[in-house]
C-alpha positions, 0 to 999 in steps of 0.5 A, spaced: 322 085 679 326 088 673 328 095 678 331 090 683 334 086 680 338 093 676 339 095 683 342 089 685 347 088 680 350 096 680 355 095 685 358 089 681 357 093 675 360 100 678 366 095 679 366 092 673 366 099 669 373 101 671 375 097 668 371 096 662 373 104 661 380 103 661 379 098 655 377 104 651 383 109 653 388 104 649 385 108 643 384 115 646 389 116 653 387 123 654 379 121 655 381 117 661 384 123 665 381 125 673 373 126 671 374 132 676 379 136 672 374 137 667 371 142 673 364 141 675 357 142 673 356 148 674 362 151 670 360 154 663 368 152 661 369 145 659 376 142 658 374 136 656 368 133 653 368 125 652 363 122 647 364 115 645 360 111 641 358 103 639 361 099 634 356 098 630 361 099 624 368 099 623 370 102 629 376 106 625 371 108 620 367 111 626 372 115 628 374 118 622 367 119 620 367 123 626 372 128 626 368 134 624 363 133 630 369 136 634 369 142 632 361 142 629 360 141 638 365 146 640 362 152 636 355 149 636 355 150 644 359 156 643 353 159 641 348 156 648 354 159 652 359 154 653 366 154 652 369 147 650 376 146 649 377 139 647 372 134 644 375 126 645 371 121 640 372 114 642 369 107 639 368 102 645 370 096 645 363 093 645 356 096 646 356 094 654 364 098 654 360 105 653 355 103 657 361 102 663 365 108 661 358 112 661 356 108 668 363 109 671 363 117 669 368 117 665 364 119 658 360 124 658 356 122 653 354 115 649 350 115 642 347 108 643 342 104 642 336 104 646 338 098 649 344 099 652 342 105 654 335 101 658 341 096 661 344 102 664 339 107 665 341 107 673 347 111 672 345 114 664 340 118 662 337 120 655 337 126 652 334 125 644 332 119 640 335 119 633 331 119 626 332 116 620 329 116 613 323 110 612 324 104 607 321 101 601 318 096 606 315 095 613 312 088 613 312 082 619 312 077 613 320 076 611 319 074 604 316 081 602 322 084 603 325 079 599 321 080 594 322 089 595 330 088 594 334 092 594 332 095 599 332 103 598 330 109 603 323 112 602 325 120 603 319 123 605 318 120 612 322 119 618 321 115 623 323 114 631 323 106 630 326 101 625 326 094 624 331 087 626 332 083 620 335 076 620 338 075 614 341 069 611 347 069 607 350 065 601 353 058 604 349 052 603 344 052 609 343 059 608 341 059 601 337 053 604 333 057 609 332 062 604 329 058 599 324 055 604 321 063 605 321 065 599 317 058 597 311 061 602 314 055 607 314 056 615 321 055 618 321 051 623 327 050 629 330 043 626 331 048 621 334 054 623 338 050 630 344 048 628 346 053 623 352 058 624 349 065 626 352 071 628 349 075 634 352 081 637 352 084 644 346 082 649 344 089 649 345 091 642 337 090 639 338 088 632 343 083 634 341 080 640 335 083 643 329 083 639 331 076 635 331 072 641 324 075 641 323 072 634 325 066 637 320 066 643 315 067 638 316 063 633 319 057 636 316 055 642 319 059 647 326 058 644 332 063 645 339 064 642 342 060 648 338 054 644 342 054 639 347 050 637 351 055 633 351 063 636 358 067 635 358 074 638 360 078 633 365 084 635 362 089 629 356 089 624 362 089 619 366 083 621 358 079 621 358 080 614 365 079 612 364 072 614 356 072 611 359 073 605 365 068 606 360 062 608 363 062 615 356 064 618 349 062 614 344 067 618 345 074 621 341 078 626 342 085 624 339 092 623 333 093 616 338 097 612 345 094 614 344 090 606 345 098 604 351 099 609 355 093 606 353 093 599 359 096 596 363 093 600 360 085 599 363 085 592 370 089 593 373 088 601 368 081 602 370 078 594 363 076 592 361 075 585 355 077 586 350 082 590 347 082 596 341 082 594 342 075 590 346 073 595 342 074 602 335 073 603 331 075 609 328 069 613 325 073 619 323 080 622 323 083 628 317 089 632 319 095 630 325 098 634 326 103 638 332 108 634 339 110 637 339 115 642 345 120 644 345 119 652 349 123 658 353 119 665 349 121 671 356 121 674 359 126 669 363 132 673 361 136 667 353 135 667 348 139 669 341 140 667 343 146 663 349 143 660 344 137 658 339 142 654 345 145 651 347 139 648 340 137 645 341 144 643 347 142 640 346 136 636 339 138 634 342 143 631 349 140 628 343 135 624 341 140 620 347 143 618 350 139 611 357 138 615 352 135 621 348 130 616 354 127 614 358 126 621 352 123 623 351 118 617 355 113 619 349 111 624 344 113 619 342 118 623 339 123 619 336 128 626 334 128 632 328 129 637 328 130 644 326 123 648 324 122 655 326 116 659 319 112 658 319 112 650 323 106 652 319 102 657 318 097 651 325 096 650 325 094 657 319 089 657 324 086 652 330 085 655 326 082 661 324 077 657 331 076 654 332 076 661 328 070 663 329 066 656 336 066 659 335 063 666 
């Protein structure tokens, strides 16, 4: 049923990538040229490679962050006998933004989440999952982590998944919700339904997929679509602005978001206190599958022997000290090569999010 209904959307899905890719050449004409002025598939010379990645961050932040990883993939797959003139680094606009451009061809290749890569897994593949550090924590029970903050990464392992956490914030209903966790109470749907939440994107798994499992699970069948006060947030870092100042009780975000945000809660966000006071986790979600660096099916430049050299390549970028900190802005810290079955949980998941919806 789930593969009929993916083919049934990909023509309305190719109509609509056009122009859901244009949206992201506003910051980066160049990347929009003729996909066919790039040369073909067979060509070990490359104009242009186009790599987009997901605002998870503040987008700027990304692309400054980012900039080395021009060079670093221009000599990296030098070495695998390639020769790329240039490197276009773009953020989309949202999570399905890249996953269109990657769709439509005119990126070639997209680090994104698991799921939107599985939302667009006609016209994408996957090449590697990324790994991270483990964290201090990794409990079903949210007041365990409450009581582990801060929370802190645990070097001596990595791990392919991670956890989706539901965080409360300082205004007066999150901090209500956060007392009843802590006291070893239950919450129930009269607790959380009318709160101010922040979700992000239908295919981001930490801010949208795997809470409304949570949901699912805990409240009776219930979704995001049930309650009564869920925004859609443009970015991670624009979600806790407005945690910190109150105008969102509850956000559904990644397990180590807090340690991405922990400077910036005091000085940009303006709180006296630190995060770990100020918020509070009151539900968790299964373990996640990690990000992936995936490739357009529809490139012109892609190819079986291209597709190896650039797991190659950005295997081999993540070993290097200049490499770690490019990919750090994502919390990336390597990566391992997947295949296309490492998600088919992730694909379960987004069926259910499918049927809650109707």
């Amino acid at each position: 049923m789930f593969e009929k209904m993916k083919k049934q959307t990909a023509v309305v899905r190719r109509a609509a990538a056009g122009i859901l890719a244009g949206a992201m050449c506003v910051s980066a004409l160049a990347a929009c040229g003729n996909p066919a002025a790039n040369g073909n598939a067979d060509s070990k010379n490359i104009d242009t490679l186009k790599v987009a990645f997901v605002p998870s961050k503040d987008p700027q932040e990304i692309i400054t962050a980012t900039e080395p990883l021009k060079n670093l993939l221009k000599e990296q797959l030098g070495k695998e006998g390639y020769t790329v003139n240039n490197v276009d680094i773009t953020v989309g606009s949202s999570y399905e933004a890249v996953g269109e451009s990657l769709s439509a061809g005119t990126v070639d290749v997209g680090l994104i989440p698991g799921g939107t890569y599985v939302l667009y897994d006609d016209d994408v593949d996957v090449l590697l999952t990324a790994t991270r550090g483990g964290l201090n924590v990794d409990s079903d029970n949210p007041k365990d982590w409450n009581d582990a903050a801060p929370i802190k990464k645990d070097d001596t392992k990595q791990t392919t998944s991670y956890r989706g956490l539901i965080i409360a914030g300082p205004s007066a209903k999150g901090q209500e919700l956060a007392k009843k966790v802590n006291s070893g109470e239950k919450l129930t749907w009269d607790d959380i339904k009318d709160a101010n939440w922040s979700v992000m994107g239908a295919s981001s798994p930490a801010g949208y997929i795997y809470p409304a499992l949570w949901l699912k699970d805990n409240f009776d069948g219930k979704s995001i679509t049930d309650l009564t006060h869920a925004a859609q947030s443009d970015s991670y870092g624009s979600a806790f602005a407005r945690l910190a100042q109150g105008q969102f009780d509850v956000l559904a975000t990644y397990a180590d978001a807090r340690m991405d945000y922990e400077q910036k809660w005091t000085t940009d966000f303006g709180r006296p206190n630190d995060i770990w006071k100020d918020t509070a986790v009151i539900g968790v979600t299964p373990a996640i599958y990690n990000d992936t660096v995936s490739v357009s099916k529809n490139s012109k430049i892609m190819s079986d022997e291209f597709k190896k050299a650039l797991s190659d390549a950005f295997i081999a970028i993540a070993k290097t000290d200049e490499g770690k900190k490019v990919i750090a802005v994502y919390t990336h810290e390597g990566y391992q090569p997947a295949k296309s079955s490492d998600y088919d949980n992730e694909r379960q998941a987004q069926e259910l999010v499918k049927q809650l919806k109707k």
